[in-house]
C-alpha positions as CSV (number, residue, x, y, z in Angstrom):
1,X,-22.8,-21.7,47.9
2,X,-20.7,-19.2,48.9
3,X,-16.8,-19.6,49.0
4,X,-13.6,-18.3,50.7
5,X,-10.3,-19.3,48.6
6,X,-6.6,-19.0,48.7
7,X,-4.5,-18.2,45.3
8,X,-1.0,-18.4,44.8
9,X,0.9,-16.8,41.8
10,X,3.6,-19.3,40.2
11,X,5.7,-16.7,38.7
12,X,5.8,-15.5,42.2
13,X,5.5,-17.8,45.1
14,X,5.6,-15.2,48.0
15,X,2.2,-13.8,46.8
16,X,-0.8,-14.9,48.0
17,X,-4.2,-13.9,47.8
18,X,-7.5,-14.6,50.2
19,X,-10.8,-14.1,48.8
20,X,-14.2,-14.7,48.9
21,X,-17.0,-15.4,46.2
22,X,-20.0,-16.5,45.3
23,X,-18.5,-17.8,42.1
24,X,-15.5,-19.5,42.1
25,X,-15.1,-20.2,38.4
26,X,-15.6,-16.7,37.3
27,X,-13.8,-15.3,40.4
28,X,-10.8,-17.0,39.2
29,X,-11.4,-16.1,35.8
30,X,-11.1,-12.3,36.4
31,X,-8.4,-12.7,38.8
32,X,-6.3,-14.2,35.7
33,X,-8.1,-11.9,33.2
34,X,-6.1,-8.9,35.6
35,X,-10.0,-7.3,36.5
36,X,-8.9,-7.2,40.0
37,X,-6.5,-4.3,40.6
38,X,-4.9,-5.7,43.1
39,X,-4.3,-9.0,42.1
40,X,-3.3,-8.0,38.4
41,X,0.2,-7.8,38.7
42,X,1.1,-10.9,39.4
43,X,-1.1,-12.8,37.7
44,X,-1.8,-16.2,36.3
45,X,-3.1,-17.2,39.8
46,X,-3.6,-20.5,40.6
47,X,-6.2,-22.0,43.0
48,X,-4.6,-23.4,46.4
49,X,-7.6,-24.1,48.1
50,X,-11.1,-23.1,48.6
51,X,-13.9,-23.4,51.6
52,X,-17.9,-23.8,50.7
53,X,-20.1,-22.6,52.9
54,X,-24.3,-22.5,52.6
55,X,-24.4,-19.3,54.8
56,X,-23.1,-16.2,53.3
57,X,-22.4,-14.2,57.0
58,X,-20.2,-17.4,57.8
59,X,-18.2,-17.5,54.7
60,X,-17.5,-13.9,55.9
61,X,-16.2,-14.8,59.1
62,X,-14.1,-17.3,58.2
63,X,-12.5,-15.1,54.9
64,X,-11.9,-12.3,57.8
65,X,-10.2,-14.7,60.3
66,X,-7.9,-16.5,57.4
67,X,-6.8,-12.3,57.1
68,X,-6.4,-12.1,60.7
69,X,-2.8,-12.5,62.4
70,X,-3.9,-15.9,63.8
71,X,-5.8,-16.8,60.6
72,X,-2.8,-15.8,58.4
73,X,-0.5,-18.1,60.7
74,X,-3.1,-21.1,60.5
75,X,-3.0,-21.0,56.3
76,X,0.9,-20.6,56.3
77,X,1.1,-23.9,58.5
78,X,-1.3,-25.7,56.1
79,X,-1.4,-24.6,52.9
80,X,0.8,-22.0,51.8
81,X,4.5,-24.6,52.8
82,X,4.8,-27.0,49.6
């Protein structure tokens, strides 16, 4: 399976994070272990929410719209407002 997820940082609400893996568990793992540069900083993360997909090119897609103006707009309506 192959996953697109959202993190939020609780020391610092405003930042958010989009991804995409193969392995969630480990993804997540390095983001808090600070072996992603740019996440690193405001690390721990925690996980907001996450998409599975079987096909890889469509877990792409979707990861590149959720970036997208349109896509960023869609995930503040519905999952970044608690």
């Amino acid at each position: 399976m192959f996953c697109v997820y959202l993190l939020r940082s609780p020391p610092q609400p405003s930042e958010k994070y989009t991804g995409f893996t193969s392995d969630l568990k480990a993804r997540l793992q390095k983001h808090n272990d600070g072996g992603s540069p740019h996440t690193a900083k405001f690390r721990p993360w925690k996980l907001l929410a996450y998409f599975a997909f079987e096909d890889e090119a469509k877990a792409l897609e979707f990861e590149k719209y959720l970036k997208s103006g349109s896509g960023r707009a869609f995930s503040s309506r519905h999952f970044w407002n608690e």
